[in-house]
C-alpha positions in Angstrom: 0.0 0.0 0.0 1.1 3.5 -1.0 2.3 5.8 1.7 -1.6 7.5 2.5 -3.3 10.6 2.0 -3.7 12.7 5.1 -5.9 15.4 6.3 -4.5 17.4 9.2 -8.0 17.3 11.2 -8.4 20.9 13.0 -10.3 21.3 15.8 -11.2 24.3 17.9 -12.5 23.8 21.8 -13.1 19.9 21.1 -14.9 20.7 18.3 -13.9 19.9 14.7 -13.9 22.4 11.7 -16.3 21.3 9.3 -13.8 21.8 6.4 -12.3 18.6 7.9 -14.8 16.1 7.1 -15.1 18.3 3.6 -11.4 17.4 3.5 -12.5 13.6 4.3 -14.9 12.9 1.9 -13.0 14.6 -1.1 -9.8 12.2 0.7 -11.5 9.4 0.6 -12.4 9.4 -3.1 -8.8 9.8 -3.9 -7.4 6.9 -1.3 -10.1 4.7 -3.0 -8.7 4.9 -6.0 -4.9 5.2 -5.5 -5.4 2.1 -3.0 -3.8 4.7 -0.1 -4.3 4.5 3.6 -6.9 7.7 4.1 -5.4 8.9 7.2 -6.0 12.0 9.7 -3.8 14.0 12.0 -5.4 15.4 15.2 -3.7 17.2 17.4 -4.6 19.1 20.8 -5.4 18.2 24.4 -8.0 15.9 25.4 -9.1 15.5 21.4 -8.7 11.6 21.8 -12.7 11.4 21.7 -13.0 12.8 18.4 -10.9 9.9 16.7 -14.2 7.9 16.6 -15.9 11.0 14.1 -12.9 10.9 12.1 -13.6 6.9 11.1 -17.1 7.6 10.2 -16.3 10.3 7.7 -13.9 7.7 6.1 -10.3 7.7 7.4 -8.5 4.2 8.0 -5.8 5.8 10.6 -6.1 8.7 12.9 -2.8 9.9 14.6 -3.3 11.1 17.7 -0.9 13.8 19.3 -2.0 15.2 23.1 0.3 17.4 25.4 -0.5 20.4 27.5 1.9 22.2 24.8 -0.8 21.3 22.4 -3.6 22.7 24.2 -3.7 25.9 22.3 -2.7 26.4 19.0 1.0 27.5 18.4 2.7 27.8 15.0 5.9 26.7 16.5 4.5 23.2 18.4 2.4 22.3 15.9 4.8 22.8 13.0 7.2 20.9 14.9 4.8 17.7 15.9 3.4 17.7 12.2 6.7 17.9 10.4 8.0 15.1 11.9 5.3 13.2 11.6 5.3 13.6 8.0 9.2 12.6 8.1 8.7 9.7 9.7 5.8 8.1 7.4 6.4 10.1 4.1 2.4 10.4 2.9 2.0 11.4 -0.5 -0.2 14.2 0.1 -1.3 16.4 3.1 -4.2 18.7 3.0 -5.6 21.3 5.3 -8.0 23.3 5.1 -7.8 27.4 4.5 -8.3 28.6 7.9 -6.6 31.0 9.5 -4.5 28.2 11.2 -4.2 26.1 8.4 -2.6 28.7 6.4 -0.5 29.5 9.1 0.7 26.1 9.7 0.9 24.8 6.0 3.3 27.3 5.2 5.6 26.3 8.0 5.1 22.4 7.4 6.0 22.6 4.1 9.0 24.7 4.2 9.9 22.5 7.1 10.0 18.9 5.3 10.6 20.4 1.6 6.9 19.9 -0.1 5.1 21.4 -2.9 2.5 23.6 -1.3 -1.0 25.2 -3.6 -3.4 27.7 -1.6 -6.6 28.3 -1.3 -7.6 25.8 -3.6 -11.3 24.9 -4.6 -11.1 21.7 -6.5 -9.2 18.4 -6.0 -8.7 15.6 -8.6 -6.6 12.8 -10.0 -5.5 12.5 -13.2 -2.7 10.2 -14.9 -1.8 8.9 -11.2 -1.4 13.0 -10.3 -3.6 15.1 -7.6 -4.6 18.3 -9.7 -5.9 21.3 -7.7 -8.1 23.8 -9.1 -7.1 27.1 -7.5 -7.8 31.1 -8.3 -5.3 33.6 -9.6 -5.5 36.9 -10.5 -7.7 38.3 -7.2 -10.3 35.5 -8.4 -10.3 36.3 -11.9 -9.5 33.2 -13.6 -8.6 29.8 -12.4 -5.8 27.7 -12.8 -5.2 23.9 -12.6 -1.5 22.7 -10.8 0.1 19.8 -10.3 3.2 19.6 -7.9 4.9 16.2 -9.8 8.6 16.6 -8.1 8.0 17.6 -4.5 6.4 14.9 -2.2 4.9 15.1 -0.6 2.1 17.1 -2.4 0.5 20.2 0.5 -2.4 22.2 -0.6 -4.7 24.0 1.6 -8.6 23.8 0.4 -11.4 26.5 1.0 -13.7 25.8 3.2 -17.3 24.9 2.0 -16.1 24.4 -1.5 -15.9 20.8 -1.2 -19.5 18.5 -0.3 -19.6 16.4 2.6 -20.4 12.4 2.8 -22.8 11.3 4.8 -21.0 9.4 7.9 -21.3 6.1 8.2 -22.3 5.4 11.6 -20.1 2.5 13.1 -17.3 2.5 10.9 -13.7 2.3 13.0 -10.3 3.9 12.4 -7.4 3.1 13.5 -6.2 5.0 16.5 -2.2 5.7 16.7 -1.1 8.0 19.5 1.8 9.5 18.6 4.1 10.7 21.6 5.2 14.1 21.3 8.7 15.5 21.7 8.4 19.0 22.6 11.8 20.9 24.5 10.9 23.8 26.2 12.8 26.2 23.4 10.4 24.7 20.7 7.4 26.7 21.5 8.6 30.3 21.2 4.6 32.0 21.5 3.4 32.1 24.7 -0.4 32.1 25.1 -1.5 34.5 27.9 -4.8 35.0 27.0 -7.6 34.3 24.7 -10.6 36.7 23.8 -13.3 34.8 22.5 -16.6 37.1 20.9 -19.4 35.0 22.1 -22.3 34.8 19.2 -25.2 32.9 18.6 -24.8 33.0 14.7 -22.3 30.5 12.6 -18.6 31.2 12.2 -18.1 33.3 8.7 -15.9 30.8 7.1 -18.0 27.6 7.5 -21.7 29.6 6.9 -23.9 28.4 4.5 -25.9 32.1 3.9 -23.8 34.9 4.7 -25.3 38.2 4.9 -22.4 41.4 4.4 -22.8 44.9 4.3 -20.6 47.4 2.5 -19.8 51.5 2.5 -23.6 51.1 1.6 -24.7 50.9 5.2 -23.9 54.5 6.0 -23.0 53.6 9.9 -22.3 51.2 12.3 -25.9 51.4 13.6 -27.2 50.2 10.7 -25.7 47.1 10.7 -28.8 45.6 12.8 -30.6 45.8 9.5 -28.5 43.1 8.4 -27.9 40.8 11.8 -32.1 41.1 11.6 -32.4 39.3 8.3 -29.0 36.8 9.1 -31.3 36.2 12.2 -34.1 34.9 10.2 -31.8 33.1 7.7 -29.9 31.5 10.1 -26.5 33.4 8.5 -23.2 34.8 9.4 -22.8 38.8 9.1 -19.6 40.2 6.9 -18.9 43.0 5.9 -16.4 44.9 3.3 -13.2 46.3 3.9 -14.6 49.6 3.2 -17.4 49.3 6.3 -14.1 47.7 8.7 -11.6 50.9 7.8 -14.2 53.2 8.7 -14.3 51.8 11.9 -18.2 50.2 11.4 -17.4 46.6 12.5 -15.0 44.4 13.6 -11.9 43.4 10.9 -13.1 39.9 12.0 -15.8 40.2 9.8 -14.1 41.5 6.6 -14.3 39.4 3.5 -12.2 39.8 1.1 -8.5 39.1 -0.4 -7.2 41.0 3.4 -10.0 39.1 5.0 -11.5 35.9 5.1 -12.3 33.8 1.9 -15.6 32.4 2.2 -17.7 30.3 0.0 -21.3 29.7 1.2 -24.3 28.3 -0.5 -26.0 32.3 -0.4 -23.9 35.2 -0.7 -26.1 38.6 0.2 -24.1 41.5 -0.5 -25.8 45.0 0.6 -24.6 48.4 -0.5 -21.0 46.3 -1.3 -19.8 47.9 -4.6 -17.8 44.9 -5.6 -14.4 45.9 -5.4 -11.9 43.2 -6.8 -10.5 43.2 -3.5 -13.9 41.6 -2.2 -15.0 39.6 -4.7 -11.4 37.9 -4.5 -12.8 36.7 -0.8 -16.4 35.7 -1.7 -17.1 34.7 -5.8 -16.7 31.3 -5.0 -19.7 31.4 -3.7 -22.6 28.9 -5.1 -25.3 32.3 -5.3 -25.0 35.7 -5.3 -27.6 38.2 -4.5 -26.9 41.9 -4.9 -28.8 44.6 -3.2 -27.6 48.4 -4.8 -29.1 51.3 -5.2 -26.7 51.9 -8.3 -27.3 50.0 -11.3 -24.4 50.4 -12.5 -22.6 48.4 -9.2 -19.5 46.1 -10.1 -21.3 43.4 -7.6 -23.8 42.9 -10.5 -21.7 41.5 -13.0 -21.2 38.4 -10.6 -24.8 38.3 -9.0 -26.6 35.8 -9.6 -29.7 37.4 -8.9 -30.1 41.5 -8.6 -31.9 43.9 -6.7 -31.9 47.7 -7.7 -32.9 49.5 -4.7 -32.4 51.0 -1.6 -31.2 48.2 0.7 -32.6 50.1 4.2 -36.2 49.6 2.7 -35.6 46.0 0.0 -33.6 44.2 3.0 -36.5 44.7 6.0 -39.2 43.3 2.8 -36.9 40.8 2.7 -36.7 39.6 6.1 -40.0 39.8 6.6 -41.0 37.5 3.3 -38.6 34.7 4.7 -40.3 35.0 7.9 -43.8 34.1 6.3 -41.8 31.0 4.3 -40.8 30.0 7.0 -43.9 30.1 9.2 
């Protein structure tokens, strides 16, 4: 059997990412035809419980790495654990997805053990015994297909809700390894002192399905309730554009955009968003785009889907209120 195809499995709290078991399904297809072990690398403290998951989304092999050093996420200890963990077994490829860790620690990893590395990709295949990745260049302009046939092994990070999820299969075992972990104490050079978590009720921006964003269109940071009022009723993330975060509106967390996050949800609702490159870059992946401008004439039309001409403070309330009678 070939050397495997692994998925670094993030986790945040003792919860896993949903790109993971995207990342899963997607590896499984490609195991099942190279005849590799599908295998995934889970690392943390007190994760060990989460191993079973991993199985029923289709990997054969889950390593298992737990240390107080692993407890929260460092670039330094978890560059360290993973790289050597790819020395010792030598997969053919490793993917992770394109979260703020996992292009932070991808990077790293594959400077560290000498691997071909593609980003932010949105498409994975194999072709003549080669993984291809489909990935954007260009701010999102055009998309290219790559192939990394020298380095091994092969590292690509993979957008988050680009790829489909399997249905589990309830019952299905993985192999558990627990992998001991050699950290020295000048190995972890970040120290941790604290971490601010914003408590919300509403689904992280990177893994929604419907994402609601507002742009220099909204006029204030008061008017943003508009918006959390109809992501309420849709069960959606708010974003916003750069333009809203550097006039101090809301939060840089909730930029999307080429300087924010990449998203890719099933519903995309920009409002009063002109479509700047720099923001379609972070969100024309997306599977449907509706557009709500008052000016016609708005960049963010010539990739919606669907349009609205109008004045968003008066379209977006009819709107919330028409999904509320759907829905009742």
């Amino acid at each position: 059997m070939a050397k495997g195809i692994w998925v670094f499995a993030e986790q945040r709290e003792g919860k896993v990412k949903k790109v993971t078991y995207e990342l899963l399904s997607s590896g499984r297809k490609i195991a099942d035809q190279t005849g590799e072990e599908l295998c995934a690398v889970l690392l943390g403290k007190g994760v060990a419980g989460l191993a079973e998951g991993l199985g029923e989304y289709g990997a054969d092999k889950v390593y298992v790495a737990e240390s107080d050093q692993l407890a929260d996420y460092t670039t330094d200890g978890y560059t360290k654990v993973l790289a050597d963990l790819i020395k010792d077994h030598q997969p053919s490829a490793v993917l992770l997805g394109c979260t703020i860790t996992g292009r932070d620690l991808a990077a790293r990893v594959a400077q560290r053990v000498g691997a071909g590395l593609m980003t932010d990709c949105t498409a994975l295949e194999l072709a003549d015994g080669q993984l291809n990745f489909t990935r954007p260049i260009y701010a999102g302009k055009a998309f290219v297909k790559a192939a990394s046939p020298e380095a091994r092994p092969v590292m690509a990070t993979v957008r988050p809700n680009v790829l489909s999820v399997d249905a589990p299969q309830a019952g299905r075992k993985a192999e558990v390894v627990n992998v001991p972990v050699n950290l020295a104490a000048g190995d972890i050079r970040q120290i941790i002192k604290d971490v601010v978590r914003q408590i919300s009720t509403r689904p992280e921006l990177t893994e929604a399905d419907v994402i609601v964003s507002g742009g220099r269109g909204m006029k204030g940071p008061e008017n943003f309730k508009v918006l959390e009022e109809l992501a309420d009723v849709l069960g959606a993330a708010v974003g916003a554009s750069r333009a809203a975060v550097d006039a101090g509106w809301i939060a840089q967390s909730f930029q999307v955009g080429q300087t924010g996050k990449t998203v890719s949800p099933v519903l995309y609702i920009a409002c009063g968003i002109s479509g700047a490159i720099q923001h379609l870059a972070g969100m024309g992946s997306s599977k449907c785009i509706v557009a709500i401008n008052k000016d016609p004439e708005a960049n963010i039309f010539k990739v919606a889907d669907y349009g609205i001409v109008g004045d968003l403070f008066e379209v977006v309330p009819i709107f919330a209120e028409e999904c509320k009678k759907l829905q009742a």
